[in-house]
Residue, then its C-alpha position, 0 to 999 in steps of 0.5 A: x207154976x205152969x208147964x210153960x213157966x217152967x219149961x222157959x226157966x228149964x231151957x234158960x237154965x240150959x243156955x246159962x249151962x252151955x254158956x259155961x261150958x263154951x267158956x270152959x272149952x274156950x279157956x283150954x284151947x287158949x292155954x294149949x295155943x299159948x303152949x304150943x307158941x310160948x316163946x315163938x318170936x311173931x307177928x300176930x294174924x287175927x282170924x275173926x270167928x263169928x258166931x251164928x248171931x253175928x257177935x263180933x267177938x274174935x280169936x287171936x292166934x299168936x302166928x310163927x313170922x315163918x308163916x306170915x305171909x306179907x300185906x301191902x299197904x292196899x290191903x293185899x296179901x302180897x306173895x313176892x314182895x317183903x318190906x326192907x325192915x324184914x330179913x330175908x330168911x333162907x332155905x334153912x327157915x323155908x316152909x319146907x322146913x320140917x319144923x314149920x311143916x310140924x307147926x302147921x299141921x299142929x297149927x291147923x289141928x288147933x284151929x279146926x278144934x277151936x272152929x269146931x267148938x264155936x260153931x258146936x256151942x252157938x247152934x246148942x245156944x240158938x236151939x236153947x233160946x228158940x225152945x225156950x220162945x226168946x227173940x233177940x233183944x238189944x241186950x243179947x245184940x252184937x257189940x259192934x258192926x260185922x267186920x264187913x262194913x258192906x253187909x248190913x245187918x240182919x233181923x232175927x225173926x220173932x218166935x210168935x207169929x201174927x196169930x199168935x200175937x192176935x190169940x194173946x191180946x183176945x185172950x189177955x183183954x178181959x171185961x173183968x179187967x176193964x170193968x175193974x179200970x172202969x171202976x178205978x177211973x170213973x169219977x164225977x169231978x175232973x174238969x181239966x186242972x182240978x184236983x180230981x184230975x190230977x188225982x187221975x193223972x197220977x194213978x195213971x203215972x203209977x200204973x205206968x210206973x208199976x209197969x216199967x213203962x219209963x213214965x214221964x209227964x208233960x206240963x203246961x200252963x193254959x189259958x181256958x174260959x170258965x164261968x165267973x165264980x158268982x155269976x151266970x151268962x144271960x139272954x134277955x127277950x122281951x122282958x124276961x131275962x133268963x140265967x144260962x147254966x151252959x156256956x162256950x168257952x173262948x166266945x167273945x165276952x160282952x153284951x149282943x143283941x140284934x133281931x133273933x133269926x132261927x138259922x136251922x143249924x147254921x151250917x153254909x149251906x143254911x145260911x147260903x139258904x136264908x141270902x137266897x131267899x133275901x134275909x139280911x143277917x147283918x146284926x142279927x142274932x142268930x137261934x140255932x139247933x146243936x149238932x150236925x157240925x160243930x159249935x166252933x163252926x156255927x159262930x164261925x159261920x154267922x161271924x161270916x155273914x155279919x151276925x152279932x151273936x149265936x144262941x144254940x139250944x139242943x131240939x128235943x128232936x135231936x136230943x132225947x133229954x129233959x128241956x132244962x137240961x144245960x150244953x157245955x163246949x168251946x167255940x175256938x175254930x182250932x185245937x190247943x191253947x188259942x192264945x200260944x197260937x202255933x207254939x207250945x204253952x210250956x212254963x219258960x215261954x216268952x209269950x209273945x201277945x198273941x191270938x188264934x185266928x180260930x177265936x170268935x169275933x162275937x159272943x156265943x151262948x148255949x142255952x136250955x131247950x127250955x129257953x129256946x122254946x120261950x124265945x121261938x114262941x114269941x118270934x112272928x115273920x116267915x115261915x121257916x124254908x122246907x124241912x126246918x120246922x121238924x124240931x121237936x119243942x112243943x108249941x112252936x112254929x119255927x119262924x125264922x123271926x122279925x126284925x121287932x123280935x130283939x134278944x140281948x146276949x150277955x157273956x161274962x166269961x172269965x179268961x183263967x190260965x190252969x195247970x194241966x199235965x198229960x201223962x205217958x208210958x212207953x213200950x220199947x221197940x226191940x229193932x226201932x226203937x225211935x219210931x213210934x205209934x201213940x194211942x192216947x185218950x182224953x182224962x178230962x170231963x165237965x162233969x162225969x164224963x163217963x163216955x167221952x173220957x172215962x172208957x177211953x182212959x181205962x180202955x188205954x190202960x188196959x192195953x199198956x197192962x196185956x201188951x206190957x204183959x205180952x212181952x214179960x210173960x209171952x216173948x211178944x217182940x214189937x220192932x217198934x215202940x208204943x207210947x200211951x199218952x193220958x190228955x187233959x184239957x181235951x174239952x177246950x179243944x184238944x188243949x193237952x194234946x195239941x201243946x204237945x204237939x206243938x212243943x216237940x212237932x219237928x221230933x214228931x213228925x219225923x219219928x211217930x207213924x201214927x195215931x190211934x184215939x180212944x175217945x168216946x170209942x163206945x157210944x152204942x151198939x148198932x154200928x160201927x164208926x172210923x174217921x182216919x188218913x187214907x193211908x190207913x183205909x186199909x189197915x183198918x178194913x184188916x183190923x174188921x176182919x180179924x176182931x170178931x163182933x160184940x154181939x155175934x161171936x161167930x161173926x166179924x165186926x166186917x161182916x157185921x157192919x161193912x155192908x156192900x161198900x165197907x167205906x160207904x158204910x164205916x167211914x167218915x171224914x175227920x172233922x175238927x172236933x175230932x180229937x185225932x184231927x191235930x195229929x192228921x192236919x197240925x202235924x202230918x201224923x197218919x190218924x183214926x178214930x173210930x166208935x161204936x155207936x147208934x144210927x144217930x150221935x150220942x146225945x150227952x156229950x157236953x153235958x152233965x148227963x155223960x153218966x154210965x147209967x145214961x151210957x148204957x141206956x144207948x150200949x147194952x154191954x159196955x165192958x164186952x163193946x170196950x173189950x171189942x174197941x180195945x181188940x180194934x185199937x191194939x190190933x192196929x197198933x200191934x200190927x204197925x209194931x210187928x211187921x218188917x213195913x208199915x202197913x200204910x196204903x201209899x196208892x190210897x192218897x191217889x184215889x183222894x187227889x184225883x177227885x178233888x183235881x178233877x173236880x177243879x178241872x170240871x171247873x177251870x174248863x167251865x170257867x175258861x169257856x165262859x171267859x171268866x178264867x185266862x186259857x193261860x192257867x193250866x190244869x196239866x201241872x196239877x195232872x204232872x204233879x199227880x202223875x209224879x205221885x203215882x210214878x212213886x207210889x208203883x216205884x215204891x212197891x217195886x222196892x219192897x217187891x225187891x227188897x229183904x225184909x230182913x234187912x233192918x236198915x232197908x226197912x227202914x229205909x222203905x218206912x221213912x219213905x212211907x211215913x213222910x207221905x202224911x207229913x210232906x201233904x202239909x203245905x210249907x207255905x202258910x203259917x202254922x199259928x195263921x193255918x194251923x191244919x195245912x194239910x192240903x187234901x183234909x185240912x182247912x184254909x187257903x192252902x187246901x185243895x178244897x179252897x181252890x174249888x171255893x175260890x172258883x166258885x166264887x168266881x163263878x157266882x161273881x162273888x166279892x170274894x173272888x180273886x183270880x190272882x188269889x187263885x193262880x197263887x193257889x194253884x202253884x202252891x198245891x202243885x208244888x205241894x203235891x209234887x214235893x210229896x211225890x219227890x220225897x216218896x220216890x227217895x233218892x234225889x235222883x230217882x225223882x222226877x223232875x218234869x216240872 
């Protein structure tokens, strides 16, 4: 046992020993007022006495009516008046009475005794349970409100402070325990709905179970593309046919073909490239290189132009890995089931015939660089544009094709509903319970998976083990709770976490306050990458400060990697394929991702080839990179759980929309000198909108200025406040199954900001596209959106402002 054990079980048992004497003591002040009133006809008077924690408990003194003085009916002691049930008592019973003045004195004797020996016990009980390192729990907390409805209620502060709690999670987080969850969880069959990831799924419920973390599982029923059991995807060019391992889930099926045309990495500005210099991608099939954005992105991009089918192949140039080597994904332009669109996939839903407008119009396949090579060498034309031909298969030229260069795109993928389960513990928060951070990680892979699912899920075990360990064995108090979430399907798109989503949003977004992924978080060694809600810029530039580095000890991961603009060099937007994305722009949940990596991407995702050994080709120390992702993410969730308010940076989002709007005015000014706009539409509503913003982000840091932090109630209060920001930036004006990420400033669709500046540059280049009332619809309801926000972050209704 050591000394600390002991000492805590010494001073425990020192408290259960006081508590028996106050009830002692208690029980003989009780009996001697009994005596000294026995037989007494009165009235009762109750003298509450509350103890030093606010206990509602009381004694109740039996008083002579001789002592009694009269009570109106507004609640004042009345000197002169009495009521008519009352007798009228002469000088005989007068308080000059010499019996009443023996009474009294006895009285008062009694009730500074009692006083005394309350007051006595409660300080000898406080100075027990703060040396014994205790805090108060729900268990020890008041049974009722203070008698005085007008004071609210007071927090007791936790005996650890935030060194002390950064000190146990560094010390606790052990690479011998990770590299024991990664040997627990590594496994090379657990594609989403298989047996082995369901195996997965209920080791990580008795990890939960064992823990005391009131687990709990949440099951859906999916729709997801496989490949046919016999069978494979095949591409025909020329006379040869060649059978494609690899596949796209959710493309459409059928068969394509067209001329073959190399789009670069059919990204906008790639094809906007090829109109420019006058190639027609009507009916084409488009030939392009994995990477740089998503695959989802690329189909949706040449479905734009009118193509009839995508081939993407990974380039040895971007890909160190053997030619024949087989690329797995999903085209669905979106996140969770596509065809339960904006509602969850649960059992006893009525499905009603629905799609995603995120699904594929044409076919889509990936094929080997093997095959790539095959089909480029024979395609003729124009040389590819500037830049394009710095690929890296052998023997070719990169042409971008000829109309006489036909390939035929064959999909036979199968639509199959699977079962999946994401499985969930919880820590309970001891002031707030109802409010929430959720760190989850995907459980599901291809194949091994062992970067993209494996170190996450052992990782977020880990930390429910030191942080649950924290508070058995250490007094770690969160205020507020922690829930670790284990997601399946996340390689169809985020399927698990999103149906979630879906199933319990109006619940979510009102009570978590943030997200933390812990996918693929180790991918290298040379730098470090995060993608997050601007409220949380801040929290995250803290958190590098405070994590010393993996590879220098003596260093922080901040001085290791910040450079001399810390958000130039760590930070990234959040892309789609991010798996935090529907927690940010589906739901309004402020999110981060963030990875230790190399200079360019890890090259094995989506592939059979995510293996340790492969992992740690590119990470020379993985259980010592994940100790260090491990201290990043429980760093940030401890400190959301810890302080009074959350540490969300409200003044961030303001940097954010001044740009994007002074952008839209550089524009609208443009466009209105040139008689392309009417003067009517005006820039200075957006400004109002925006200054309305910043008036309630300054009003809100004025209240914490004034506030009391031991205030439970006005903090929170200040929190709800704060959380809403996120949520209130998704515009309540679209659909969520049409626009399912709405949020204004980082989603994407016609509610966005950024679609405001597509609309007027597409005015500006006269496009077919534009739309002037489009536009002016746009504008209002942005505005309103931005002004919503300010008016909710100001709080009470009438400290908005309503210049609009």
């Amino acid at each position: 046992m050591s000394p600390q054990v002991a000492f805590n079980q010494h001073a425990d048992s020192s408290a259960r020993g006081g508590e028996a004497i106050q009830e002692d003591k208690m029980d003989q002040a009780r009996t001697t007022i009994t005596k000294i009133f026995n037989g007494t006809e009165g009235s009762y008077t109750r003298f509450l006495t509350q103890n030093m924690e606010e206990d509602s408990s009381h004694v109740e003194m039996k008083l002579s009516s001789d002592m009694e003085e009269e009570v109106g009916e507004n609640g004042v002691v009345d000197h002169g008046i009495h009521h008519h049930a009352r007798p009228s008592y002469g000088s005989k019973n007068g308080l000059c009475n010499p019996r009443n003045i023996c009474i009294v004195a006895t009285v008062a004797i009694v009730i500074s005794f009692v006083f005394g020996i309350l007051i006595g016990s409660n300080m000898y009980k406080k100075t027990t349970e703060e040396a014994s390192g205790s805090c108060t729990t729900p268990d020890s907390a008041p049974a009722s409100a203070p008698a005085d409805d007008d004071v609210s209620p007071k927090e007791t502060v936790p005996t650890l402070d935030w060194s002390d709690i950064t000190a146990l999670l560094k010390r606790k987080l052990t690479t011998s325990g990770i590299e024991k969850s990664l040997r627990e969880f590594s496994r090379e069959d657990h594609q989403a709905g298989s047996p082995g990831d369901e195996i997965l799924a209920n080791k990580l419920l008795t990890i939960f179970k064992d823990n005391s973390m009131d687990p709990w599982i949440d099951t859906h029923f999916v729709k997801v593309q496989n490949l046919p059991k016999s069978g494979t995807n095949k591409v025909t060019f020329g006379s040869n046919t060649y059978s494609e391992p690899g596949y796209l889930s959710y493309s459409a099926t059928g068969t394509a073909q067209g001329a073959a045309l190399y789009a670069y990495y059919g990204r906008e500005d790639d094809l906007r490239t090829l109109q420019d210099i006058g190639i027609d991608m009507k009916e084409r099939v488009l030939l392009v290189r994995a990477g740089k954005n998503s695959y989802a992105e690329k189909v949706a991009n040449a479905a734009k132009v009118n193509a009839s089918a995508v081939l993407i192949y990974p380039d040895p140039a971007d890909y160190s890995f053997n030619e024949d080597t087989a690329l797995l994904g999903h085209v669905h332009l979106g996140s969770g089931d596509p065809y339960t669109p904006g509602f969850p996939s649960f059992n006893h839903t009525q499905f009603p015939p629905a799609k995603s407008s995120g699904l594929p119009s044409i076919p889509a396949q990936t094929i080997r660089a093997s095959t790539a090579a095959a089909i480029m060498r024979g395609m003729g034309g124009r040389s590819s544009p500037r830049g394009w031909a710095d690929g890296g298969l052998q023997d070719v030229e990169y042409k971008l094709g000829n109309i006489n260069n036909t390939v035929s795109v064959e999909v036979n993928n199968v639509l199959t509903e699977i079962q999946i389960h994401n499985v969930f513990g919880v820590i309970k928060g001891y002031v707030d319970p109802d409010r929430y951070v959720v760190i989850g990680a995907q459980r599901d892979a291809w194949g091994s998976g062992f970067a993209k699912s494996t170190v996450g899920t052992s990782l977020l075990i880990e930390l429910a083990r030191v942080i649950n360990s924290m508070i058995h064995e250490d007094g770690f108090r969160p205020r507020r709770s922690i829930v670790f979430a284990s997601w399946s399907a996340g390689e169809y798109g985020a399927v698990g976490a999103t149906e979630w989503l879906e199933g319990y949003l109006p619940s979510l977004n009102m009570k978590a306050f943030s997200y933390i992924s812990l996918d693929g978080v180790v991918t290298g060694t040379t730098s470090f990458k995060a993608s997050a809600s601007p409220l949380m810029y801040g929290l995250i530039q803290s958190t590098l400060k405070e994590v010393s580095s993996p590879t220098d000890p003596n260093r922080s991961l901040f001085a290791q990697v910040a450079g001399a603009n810390w958000e130039a060099a760590v930070m990234e937007p959040m892309t789609m394929d991010d798996a935090a994305y529907p927690f940010l722009a589906f739901s309004g949940i402020p999110s981060v991702s963030f990875r230790f990596t190399h200079d360019k991407p890890y090259p094995f995702f989506g592939t059979l080839l995510d293996t340790r050994r492969n992992l740690e080709s590119k990470a020379s120390n993985v259980p010592v990179l994940t100790k260090a992702a491990g201290e990043m993410a429980g760093q940030i969730a401890l400190r959301l759980v810890h302080d009074h308010l959350l540490r969300l940076d409200t003044e961030k989002y303001l940097n954010v929309m001044r740009i994007q709007v002074n952008k839209i005015n550089k524009e609208v000014m443009s466009l209105q000198r040139n008689g392309r706009l009417p003067k009517t539409l005006q820039m200075k509503w957006f400004m109002s909108a925006i200054g309305s913003y910043s008036r309630a982000s300054r009003n809100l840091f004025s209240t914490i200025q004034n506030s009391d932090l031991d205030d439970v109630e006005q903090c929170r209060i200040i929190n709800d406040r704060i959380m809403g920001v996120e949520r209130d930036l998704l515009s309540p004006y679209v659909s969520p199954r049409n626009t399912p990420f709405r949020h204004i400033l980082l989603g994407s669709g016609s509610c966005t900001l950024q679609d405001v500046l597509t609309q007027l540059t597409a005015i500006r280049e006269e496009s077919a596209s534009a739309d002037v009332d489009l536009l002016k619809n746009q504008f209002a309801l942005t505005t309103w959106t931005i002004q919503s926000c300010a008016n909710a972050l100001a709080g009470n209704v009438w400290d908005m402002d309503n210049d609009l």
